[in-house]
KEZA-978648 format. One record per residue: x, y, z of N, C-alpha, C in turn; residue in three letters. Coordinates in steps of 0.02 Angstrom, whole numbers, padded with zeros to 5 digits, always signed. Layout:
XYZXYZXYZAla
...
% end
This chain:
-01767-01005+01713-01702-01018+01683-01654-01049+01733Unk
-01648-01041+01785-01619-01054+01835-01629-01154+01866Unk
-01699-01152+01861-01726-01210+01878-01703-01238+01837Unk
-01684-01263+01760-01646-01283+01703-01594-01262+01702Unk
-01567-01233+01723-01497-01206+01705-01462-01179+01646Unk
-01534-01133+01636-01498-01093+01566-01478-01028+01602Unk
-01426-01001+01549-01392-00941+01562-01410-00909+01479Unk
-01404-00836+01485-01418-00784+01434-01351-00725+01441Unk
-01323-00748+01434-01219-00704+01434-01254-00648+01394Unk
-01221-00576+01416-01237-00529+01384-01173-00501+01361Unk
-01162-00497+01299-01122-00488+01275-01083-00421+01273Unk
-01030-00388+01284-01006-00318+01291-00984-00280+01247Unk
-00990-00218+01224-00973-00204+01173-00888-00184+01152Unk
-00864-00213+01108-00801-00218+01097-00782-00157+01094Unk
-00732-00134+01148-00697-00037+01154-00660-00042+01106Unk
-00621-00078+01053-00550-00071+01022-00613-00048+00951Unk
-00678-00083+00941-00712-00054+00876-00731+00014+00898Unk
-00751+00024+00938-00767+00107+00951-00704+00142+00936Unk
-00646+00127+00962-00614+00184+00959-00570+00157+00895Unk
-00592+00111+00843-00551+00121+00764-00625+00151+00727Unk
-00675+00143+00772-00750+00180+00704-00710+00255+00712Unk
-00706+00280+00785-00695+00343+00813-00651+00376+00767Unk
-00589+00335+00773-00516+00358+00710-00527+00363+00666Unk
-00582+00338+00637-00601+00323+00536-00627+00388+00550Unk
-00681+00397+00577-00752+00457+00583-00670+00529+00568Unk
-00654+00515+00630-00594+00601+00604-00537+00580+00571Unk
-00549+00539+00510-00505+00540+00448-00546+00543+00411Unk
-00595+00550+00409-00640+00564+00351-00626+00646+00313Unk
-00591+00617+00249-00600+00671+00222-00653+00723+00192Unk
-00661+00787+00178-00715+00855+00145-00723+00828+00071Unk
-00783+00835+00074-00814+00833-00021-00780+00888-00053Unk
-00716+00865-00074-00700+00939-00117-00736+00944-00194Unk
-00723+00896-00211-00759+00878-00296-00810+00912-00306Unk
-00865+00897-00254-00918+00954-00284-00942+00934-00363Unk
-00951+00882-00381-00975+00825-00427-00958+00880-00508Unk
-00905+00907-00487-00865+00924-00553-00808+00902-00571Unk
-00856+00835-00623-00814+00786-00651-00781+00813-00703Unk
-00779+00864-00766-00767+00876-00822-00767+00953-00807Unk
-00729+00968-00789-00736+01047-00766-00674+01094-00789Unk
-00627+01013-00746-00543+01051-00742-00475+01019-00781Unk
-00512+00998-00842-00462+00964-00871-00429+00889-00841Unk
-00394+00851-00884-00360+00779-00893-00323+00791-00827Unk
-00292+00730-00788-00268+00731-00729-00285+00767-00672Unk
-00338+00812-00668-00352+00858-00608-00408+00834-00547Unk
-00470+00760-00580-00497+00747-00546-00507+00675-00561Unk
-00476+00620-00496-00474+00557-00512-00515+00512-00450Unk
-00538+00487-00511-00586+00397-00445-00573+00371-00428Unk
-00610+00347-00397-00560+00284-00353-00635+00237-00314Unk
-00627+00158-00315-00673+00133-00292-00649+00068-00296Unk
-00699+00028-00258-00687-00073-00268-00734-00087-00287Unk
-00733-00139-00321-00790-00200-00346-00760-00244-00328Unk
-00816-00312-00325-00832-00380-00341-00820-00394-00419Unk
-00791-00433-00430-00783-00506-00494-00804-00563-00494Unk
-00857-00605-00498-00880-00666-00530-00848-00676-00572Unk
-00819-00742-00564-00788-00758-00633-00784-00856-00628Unk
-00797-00888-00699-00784-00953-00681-00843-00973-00662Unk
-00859-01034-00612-00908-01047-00580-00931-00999-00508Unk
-00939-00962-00518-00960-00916-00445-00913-00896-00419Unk
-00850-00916-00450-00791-00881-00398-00793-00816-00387Unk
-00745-00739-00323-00737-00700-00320-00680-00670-00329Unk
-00652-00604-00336-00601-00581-00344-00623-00512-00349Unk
-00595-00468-00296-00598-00403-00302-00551-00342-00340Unk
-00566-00282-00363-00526-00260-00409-00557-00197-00394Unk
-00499-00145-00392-00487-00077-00347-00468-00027-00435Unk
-00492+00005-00446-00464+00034-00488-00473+00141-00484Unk
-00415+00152-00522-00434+00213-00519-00425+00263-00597Unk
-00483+00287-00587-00506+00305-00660-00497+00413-00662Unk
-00478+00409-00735-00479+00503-00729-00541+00521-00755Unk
-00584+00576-00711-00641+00587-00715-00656+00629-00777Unk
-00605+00643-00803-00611+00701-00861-00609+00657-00930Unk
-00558+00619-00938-00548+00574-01012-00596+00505-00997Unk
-00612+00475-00913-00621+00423-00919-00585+00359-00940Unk
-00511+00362-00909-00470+00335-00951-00450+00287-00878Unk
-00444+00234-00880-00419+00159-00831-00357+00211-00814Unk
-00316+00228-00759-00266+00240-00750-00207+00184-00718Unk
-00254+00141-00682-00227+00109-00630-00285+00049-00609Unk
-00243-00008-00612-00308-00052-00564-00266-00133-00534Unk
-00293-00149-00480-00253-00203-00458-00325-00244-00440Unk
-00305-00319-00423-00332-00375-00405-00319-00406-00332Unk
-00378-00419-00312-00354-00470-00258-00419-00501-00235Unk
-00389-00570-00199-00439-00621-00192-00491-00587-00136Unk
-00448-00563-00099-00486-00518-00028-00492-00451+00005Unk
-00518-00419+00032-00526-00349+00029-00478-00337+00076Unk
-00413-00355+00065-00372-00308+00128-00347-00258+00094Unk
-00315-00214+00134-00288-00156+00110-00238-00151+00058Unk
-00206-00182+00066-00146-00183+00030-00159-00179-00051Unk
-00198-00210-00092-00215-00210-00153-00237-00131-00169Unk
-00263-00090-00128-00289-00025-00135-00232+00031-00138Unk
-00179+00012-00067-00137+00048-00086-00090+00026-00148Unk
-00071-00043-00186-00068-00050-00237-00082-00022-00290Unk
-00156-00010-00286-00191+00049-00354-00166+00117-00359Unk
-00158+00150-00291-00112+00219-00297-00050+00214-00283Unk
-00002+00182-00273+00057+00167-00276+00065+00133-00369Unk
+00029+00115-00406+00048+00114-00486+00020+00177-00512Unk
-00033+00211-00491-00056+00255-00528+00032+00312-00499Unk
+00054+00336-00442+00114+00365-00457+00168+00336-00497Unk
+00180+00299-00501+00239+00256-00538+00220+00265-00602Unk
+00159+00251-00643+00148+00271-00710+00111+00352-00728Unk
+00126+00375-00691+00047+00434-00689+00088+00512-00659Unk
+00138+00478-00609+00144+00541-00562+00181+00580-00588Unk
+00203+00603-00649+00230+00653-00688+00193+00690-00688Unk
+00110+00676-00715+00054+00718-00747+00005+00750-00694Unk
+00036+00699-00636-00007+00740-00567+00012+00797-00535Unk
-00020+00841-00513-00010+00912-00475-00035+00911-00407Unk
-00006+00976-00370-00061+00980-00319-00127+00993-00316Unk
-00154+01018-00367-00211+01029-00402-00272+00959-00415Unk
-00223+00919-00394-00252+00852-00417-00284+00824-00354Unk
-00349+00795-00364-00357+00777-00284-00395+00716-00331Unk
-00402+00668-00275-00433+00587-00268-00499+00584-00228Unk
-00551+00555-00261-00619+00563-00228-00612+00470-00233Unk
-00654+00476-00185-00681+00389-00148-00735+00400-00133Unk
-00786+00346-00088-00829+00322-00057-00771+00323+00020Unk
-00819+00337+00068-00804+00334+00144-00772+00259+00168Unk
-00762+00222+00119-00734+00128+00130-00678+00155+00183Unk
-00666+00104+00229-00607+00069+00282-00546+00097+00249Unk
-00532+00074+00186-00462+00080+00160-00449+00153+00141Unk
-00495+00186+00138-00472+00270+00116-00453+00307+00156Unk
-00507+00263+00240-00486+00305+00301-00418+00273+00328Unk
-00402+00233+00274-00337+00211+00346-00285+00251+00331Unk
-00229+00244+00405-00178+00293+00410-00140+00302+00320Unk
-00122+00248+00306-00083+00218+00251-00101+00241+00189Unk
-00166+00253+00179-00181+00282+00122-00184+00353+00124Unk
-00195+00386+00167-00194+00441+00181-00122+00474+00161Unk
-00071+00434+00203+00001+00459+00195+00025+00463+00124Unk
+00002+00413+00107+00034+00418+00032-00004+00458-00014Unk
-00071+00482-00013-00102+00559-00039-00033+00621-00019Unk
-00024+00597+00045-00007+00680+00068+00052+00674+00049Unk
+00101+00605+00044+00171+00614+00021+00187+00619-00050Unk
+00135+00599-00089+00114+00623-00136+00090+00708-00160Unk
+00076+00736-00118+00059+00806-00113-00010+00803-00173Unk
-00053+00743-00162-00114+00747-00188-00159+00769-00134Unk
-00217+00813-00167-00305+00821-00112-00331+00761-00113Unk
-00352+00740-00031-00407+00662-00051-00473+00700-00039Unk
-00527+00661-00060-00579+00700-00062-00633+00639-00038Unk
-00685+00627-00012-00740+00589-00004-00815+00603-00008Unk
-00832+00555-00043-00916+00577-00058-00954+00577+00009Unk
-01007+00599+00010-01034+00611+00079-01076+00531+00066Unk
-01108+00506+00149-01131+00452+00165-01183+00427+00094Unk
-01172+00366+00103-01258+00345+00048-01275+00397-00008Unk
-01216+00402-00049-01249+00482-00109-01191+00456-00151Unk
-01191+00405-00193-01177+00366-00262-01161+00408-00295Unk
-01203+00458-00317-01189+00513-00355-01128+00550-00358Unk
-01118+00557-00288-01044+00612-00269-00988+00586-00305Unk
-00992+00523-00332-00935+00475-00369-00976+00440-00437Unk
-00999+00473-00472-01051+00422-00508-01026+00394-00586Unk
-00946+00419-00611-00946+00403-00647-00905+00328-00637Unk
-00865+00361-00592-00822+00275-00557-00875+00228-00542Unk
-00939+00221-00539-00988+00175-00523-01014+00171-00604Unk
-01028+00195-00663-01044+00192-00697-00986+00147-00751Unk
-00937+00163-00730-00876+00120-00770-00881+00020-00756Unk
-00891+00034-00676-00896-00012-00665-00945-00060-00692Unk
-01021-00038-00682-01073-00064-00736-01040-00073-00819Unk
-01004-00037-00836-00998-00036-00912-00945-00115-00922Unk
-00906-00107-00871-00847-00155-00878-00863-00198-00853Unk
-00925-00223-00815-00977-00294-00787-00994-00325-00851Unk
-01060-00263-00900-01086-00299-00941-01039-00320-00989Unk
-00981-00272-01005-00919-00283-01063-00888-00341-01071Unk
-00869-00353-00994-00809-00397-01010-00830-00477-00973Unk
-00833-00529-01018-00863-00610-01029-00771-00653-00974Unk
-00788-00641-00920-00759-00669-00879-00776-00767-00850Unk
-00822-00757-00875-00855-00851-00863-00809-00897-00884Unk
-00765-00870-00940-00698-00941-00965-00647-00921-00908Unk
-00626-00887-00865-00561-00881-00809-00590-00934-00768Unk
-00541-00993-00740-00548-01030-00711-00499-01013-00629Unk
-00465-00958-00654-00424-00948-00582-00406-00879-00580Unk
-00411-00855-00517-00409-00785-00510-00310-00768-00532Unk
-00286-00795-00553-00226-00777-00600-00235-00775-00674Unk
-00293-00788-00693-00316-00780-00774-00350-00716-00782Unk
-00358-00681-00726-00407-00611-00728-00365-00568-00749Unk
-00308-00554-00734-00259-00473-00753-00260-00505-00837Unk
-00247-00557-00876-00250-00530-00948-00317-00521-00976Unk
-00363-00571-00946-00428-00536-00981-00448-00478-00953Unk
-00442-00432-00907-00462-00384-00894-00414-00330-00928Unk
-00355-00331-00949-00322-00297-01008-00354-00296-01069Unk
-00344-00361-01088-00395-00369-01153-00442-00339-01136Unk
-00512-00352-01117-00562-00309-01112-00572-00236-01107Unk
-00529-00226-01052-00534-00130-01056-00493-00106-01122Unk
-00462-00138-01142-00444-00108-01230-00493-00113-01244Unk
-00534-00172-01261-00591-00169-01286-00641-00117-01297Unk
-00658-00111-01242-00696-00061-01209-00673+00017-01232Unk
-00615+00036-01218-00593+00085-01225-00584+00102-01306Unk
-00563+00048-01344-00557+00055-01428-00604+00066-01470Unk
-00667+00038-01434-00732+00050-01472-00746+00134-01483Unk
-00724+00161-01444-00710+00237-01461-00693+00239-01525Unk
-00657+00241-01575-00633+00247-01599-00668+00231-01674Unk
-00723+00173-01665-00773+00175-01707-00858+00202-01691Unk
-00834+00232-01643-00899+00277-01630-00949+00234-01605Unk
-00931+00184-01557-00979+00128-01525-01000+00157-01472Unk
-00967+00214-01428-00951+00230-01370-00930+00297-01347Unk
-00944+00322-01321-00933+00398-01294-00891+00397-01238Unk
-00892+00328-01190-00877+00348-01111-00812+00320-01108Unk
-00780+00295-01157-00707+00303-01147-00676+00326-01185Unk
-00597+00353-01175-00551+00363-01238-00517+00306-01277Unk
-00499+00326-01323-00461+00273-01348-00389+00277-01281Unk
-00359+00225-01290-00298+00176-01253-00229+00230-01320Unk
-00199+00249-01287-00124+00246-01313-00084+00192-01326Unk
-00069+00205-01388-00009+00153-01426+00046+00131-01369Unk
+00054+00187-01312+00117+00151-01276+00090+00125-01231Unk
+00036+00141-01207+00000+00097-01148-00018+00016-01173Unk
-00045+00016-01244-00056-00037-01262+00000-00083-01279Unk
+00072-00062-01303+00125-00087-01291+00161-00117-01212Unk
+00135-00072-01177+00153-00075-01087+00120-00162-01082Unk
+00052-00166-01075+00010-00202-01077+00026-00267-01122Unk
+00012-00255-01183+00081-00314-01210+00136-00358-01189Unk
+00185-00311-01162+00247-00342-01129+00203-00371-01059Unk
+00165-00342-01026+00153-00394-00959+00111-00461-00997Unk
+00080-00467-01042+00028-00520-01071+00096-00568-01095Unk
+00158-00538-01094+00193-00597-01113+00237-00628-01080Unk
+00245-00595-01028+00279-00616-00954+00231-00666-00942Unk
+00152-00625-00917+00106-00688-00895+00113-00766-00952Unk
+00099-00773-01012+00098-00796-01028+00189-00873-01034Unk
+00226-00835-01022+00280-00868-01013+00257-00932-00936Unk
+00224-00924-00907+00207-00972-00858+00128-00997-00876Unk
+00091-00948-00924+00033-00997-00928+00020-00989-01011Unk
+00051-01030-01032+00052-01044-01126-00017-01060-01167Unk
-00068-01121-01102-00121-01138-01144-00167-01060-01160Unk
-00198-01033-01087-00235-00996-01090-00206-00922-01113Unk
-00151-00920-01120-00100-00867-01160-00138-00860-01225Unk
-00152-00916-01257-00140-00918-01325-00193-00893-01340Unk
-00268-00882-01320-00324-00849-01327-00309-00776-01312Unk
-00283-00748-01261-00257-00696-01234-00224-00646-01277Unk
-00167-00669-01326-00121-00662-01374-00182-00628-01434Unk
-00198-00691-01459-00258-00677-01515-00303-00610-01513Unk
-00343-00612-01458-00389-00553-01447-00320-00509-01451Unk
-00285-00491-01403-00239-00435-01399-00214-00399-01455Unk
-00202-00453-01527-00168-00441-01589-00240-00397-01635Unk
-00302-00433-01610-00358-00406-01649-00362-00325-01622Unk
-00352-00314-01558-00377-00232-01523-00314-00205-01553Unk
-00263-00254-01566-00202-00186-01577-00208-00185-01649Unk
-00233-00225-01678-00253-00206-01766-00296-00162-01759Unk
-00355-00164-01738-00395-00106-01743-00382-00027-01717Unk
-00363-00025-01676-00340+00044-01646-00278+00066-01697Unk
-00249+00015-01717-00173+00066-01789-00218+00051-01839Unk
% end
């Protein structure tokens, strides 16, 4: 190597990742759940997880949502093009704003071990919240399995291939989880509840805000929306 003049640099291992793995490892929260999803009544045990979105031609868009393990009911869910934090604390920062009447201390939040559950930020707002966070143990799906099962349901459910821009996803993904959730109601479905008249009103008024800046693809949006709210009254 020398006679040619190659070199082989050995690369060092970066100290600032050791000591943020180090910080995550003792924020890791205790399995409190104990995979009793339906045990303790509506509001007492809630999900929490991320997915991937395909939508369009191959595009991505990630979406954080948090679900109640007892009704199975969407509580909360936000969008974003990229996995930073901020969209996550988004998801529990709306779930208090619409939710935090019905929450107790009694109430604790289960995740997967992800970056964003261990960070300082999410943590704080559990505790200023005076919610339990809870985490599934390593590689065991199960410890969270219905928040992974929603997700499959709302993959095959909802026909995302007509969104051409990750700003067309929050009304079809409204539309859809009504969808989803209304079929209850004719006995298509077991794994969700029906949607409340005021939630579906809530939902409404944002489909027409959005739509005030996007009129063409509104107008499909509108339609379905008028069909789920005929069927559910």
């Amino acid at each position: 190597m020398k006679k040619y003049g190659l070199r082989c640099p050995i690369r060092k291992a970066n100290p600032y990742r050791g000591m943020l793995r180090a910080s995550q490892e003792s924020r890791t929260a205790p399995y409190l759940l104990n995979r009793e999803f339906r045990e303790h009544g509506p509001r007492k045990v809630l999900l929490t997880d991320i997915s991937y979105l395909f939508f369009g031609s191959g595009m991505k868009s990630y979406i954080s949502t948090i679900i109640d393990a007892y009704t199975r009911q969407v509580l909360s869910f936000a969008l974003s093009k990229t996995l930073e934090e901020d969209f996550v604390l988004e998801t529990i920062n709306n779930l208090l704003h619409d939710h935090g009447i019905s929450l107790d201390t009694e109430t604790l939040i289960n995740s997967d071990q992800g970056a964003h559950y261990k960070s300082y930020r999410f943590a704080q707002i559990l505790k200023s919240a005076k919610l339990r966070q809870s985490m599934s143990r390593k590689a065991n799906c199960w410890d969270n399995s219905p928040q992974e099962s929603f997700f499959g349901h709302m993959k095959d459910e909802i026909d995302l291939s007509s969104c051409r821009t990750h700003g067309m996803l929050l009304p079809y993904l409204m539309i859809g989880l009504t969808i989803i959730i209304t079929t209850v109601t004719n006995g298509k479905s077991q794994s969700y509840p029906q949607m409340s008249i005021t939630n579906i009103v809530r939902q409404a008024s944002i489909l027409l805000r959005i739509g005030m800046n996007r009129p063409k693809s509104f107008q499909y949006c509108t339609e379905s929306f008028v069909l789920v709210l005929s069927i559910k009254i």
